[in-house]
C-alpha positions, 0 to 999 in steps of 0.5 A: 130224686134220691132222698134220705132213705130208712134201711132195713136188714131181711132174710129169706126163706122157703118151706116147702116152697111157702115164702117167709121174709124175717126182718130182724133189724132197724126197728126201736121197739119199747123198752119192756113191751108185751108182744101184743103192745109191740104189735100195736106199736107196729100196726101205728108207726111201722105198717107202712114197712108190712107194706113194702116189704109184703108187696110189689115191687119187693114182694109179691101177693101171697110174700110172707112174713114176720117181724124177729122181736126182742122177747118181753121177758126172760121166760122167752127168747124171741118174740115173732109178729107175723105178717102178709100183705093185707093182715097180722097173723097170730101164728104160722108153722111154716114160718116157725120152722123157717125161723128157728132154723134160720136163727141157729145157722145164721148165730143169731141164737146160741146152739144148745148141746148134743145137735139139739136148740130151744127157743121159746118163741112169745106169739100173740097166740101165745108160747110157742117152743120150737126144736132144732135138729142140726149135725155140724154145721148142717142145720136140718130140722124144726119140730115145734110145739103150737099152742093148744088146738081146739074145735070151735065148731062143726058141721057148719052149712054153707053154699059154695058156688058151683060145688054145691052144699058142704060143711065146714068145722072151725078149728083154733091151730094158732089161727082159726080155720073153716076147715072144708072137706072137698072128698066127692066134689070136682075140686082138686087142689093142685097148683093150676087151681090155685086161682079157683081156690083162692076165690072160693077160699074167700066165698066160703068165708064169708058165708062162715063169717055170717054163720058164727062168732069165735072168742078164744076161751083163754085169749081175749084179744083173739076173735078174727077167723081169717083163715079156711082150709080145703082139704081132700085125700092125698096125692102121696099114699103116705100122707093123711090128707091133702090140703091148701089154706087160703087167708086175707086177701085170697092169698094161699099156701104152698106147704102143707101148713103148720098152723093148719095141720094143728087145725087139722089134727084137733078136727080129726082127733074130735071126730074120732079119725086120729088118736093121741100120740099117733103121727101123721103126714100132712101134704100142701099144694105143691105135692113136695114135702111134708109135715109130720104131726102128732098130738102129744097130750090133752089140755084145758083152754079156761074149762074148754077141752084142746090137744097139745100139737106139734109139728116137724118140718124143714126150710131152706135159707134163699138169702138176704137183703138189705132194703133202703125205703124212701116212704115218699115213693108210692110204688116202693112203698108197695102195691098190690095187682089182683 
């Protein structure tokens, strides 16, 4: 039987190979809503589309994704409420550099003068203001400032199953991190582990669930820690480090992470291992590509000490899509198989 059917438009893209699907139409948000009550709005009347969308059979268990909003206000020009298939994310900077870069070759934002675009991007994290390099036609590069970074905590102890005793820091990048130092354990990060760390992902945090409580200092709404990092030295002689963040359901990242190199950035500016205004590269699973960030200034979260981080990376367009979603359809309303 084919029914009446809701119809829903999406780009596609990739970052270093880390999914992003944008869905930009289709969707009556409030007149005049603040970007956390739009994502309220979502969560009660549109979550079911989270579902769809992020999961088989038009998705997949690590799809990620993001919903393009009308900005609240004119100090924004767009608001991004992102998405996978189990949570709502704050923030994410692979999926900020697909966007922006996405939204000016497709004309979906004016271009700026001299091959250069701004967008301020309204985050349930908070401003985000992206820059977006192109020369004609060819779109080739976002740099974005995230919000503050700031270390939470360190030196958290934990057990992890087969590896033994470790450490972790908690990092707030955009999301808050359990940061895991994997130098001199067993564990490599490398594409045929990605079933390993995505189990110990999850074993480490919720040990670290146990051990702290988070508020972000300036934020209230923001107490969730979803996310945790591995990390270790680098394939690439260029590179700082090496590194995979696991989230939600055991879902990993193939980029190096743009929420997670900020994360990473404050850890090693705190601990003395990286200066103000010093650049870096970050490397992901998939060893391809890189992300290049920098602390650019010192700030202050409500009397707590943050860094002001930025990174750079590109993306890659992959297509679009018009979905039809009959919600009477249990398998295309989305399923997950682990």
């Amino acid at each position: 039987m084919i029914r009446q059917q809701d119809v829903f438009d999406v780009v596609y893209t990739h970052t270093d190979g880390d999914p992003l699907c944008i869905v930009h139409s289709g969707i009556p948000y409030p007149a005049g809503s603040t970007i956390l009550e739009k994502r309220r709005f979502l969560e009660q009347n549109y979550d079911w589309l989270r579902r769809a969308l992020m999961r088989e059979p038009r998705g997949h268990k690590d799809m990620f994704g993001v919903f393009l909003t009308p900005p609240s206000s004119a100090d924004f020009d767009a608001g991004l409420i992102y998405i996978d298939g189990t949570n709502y994310s704050h923030m994410c900077g692979h999926g900020t550099i697909a966007i922006a870069m996405a939204m000016v070759a497709l004309g979906m934002v004016r271009r700026g003068d001299g091959h250069r675009t701004l967008i301020r991007f309204e985050t349930t994290a908070g401003l985000v203001t992206a820059e977006v390099a192109n020369e004609g036609p060819d779109v080739l590069w976002t740099r974005f400032e995230n919000v503050p970074a700031y270390v939470a905590a360190q030196d958290v102890p934990f057990d992890l199953p087969g590896i033994g005793s470790l450490k972790a820091d908690i990092v707030w990048g955009g999301n808050y991190f359990g940061i895991i130092d994997l130098r001199g354990t067993s564990l490599r990060i490398s594409p045929e582990n990605g079933s390993e760390l995505s189990r110990l992902g999850i074993v480490a945090r919720e040990q670290l669930r146990q051990k702290i409580q988070l508020q972000h200092p300036s934020e209230p709404h923001i107490n969730n820690f979803n996310f945790v990092t591995f990390w270790h030295e680098p394939d690439n002689s260029t590179s700082k480090y090496k590194n995979v963040h696991v989230w939600s359901a055991g879902q990993i990242s193939r980029s190096a992470g743009g929420t997670g190199t900020s994360a990473m950035m404050a850890m090693y500016e705190a601990r003395g291992e990286m200066k103000l205004h010093e650049p870096i590269l970050s490397e992901g699973l998939l060893g391809i590509g890189a992300f290049e960030g920098c602390l650019i200034g010192e700030t202050s979260l409500n009397g707590t000490r943050a860094v002001r981080p930025t990174v750079k990376g590109t993306a890659s367009l992959l297509g679009t899509a018009r979905w039809t979603i009959d919600r009477n359809d249990p398998v295309g309303a989305g399923f997950v198989i682990s």
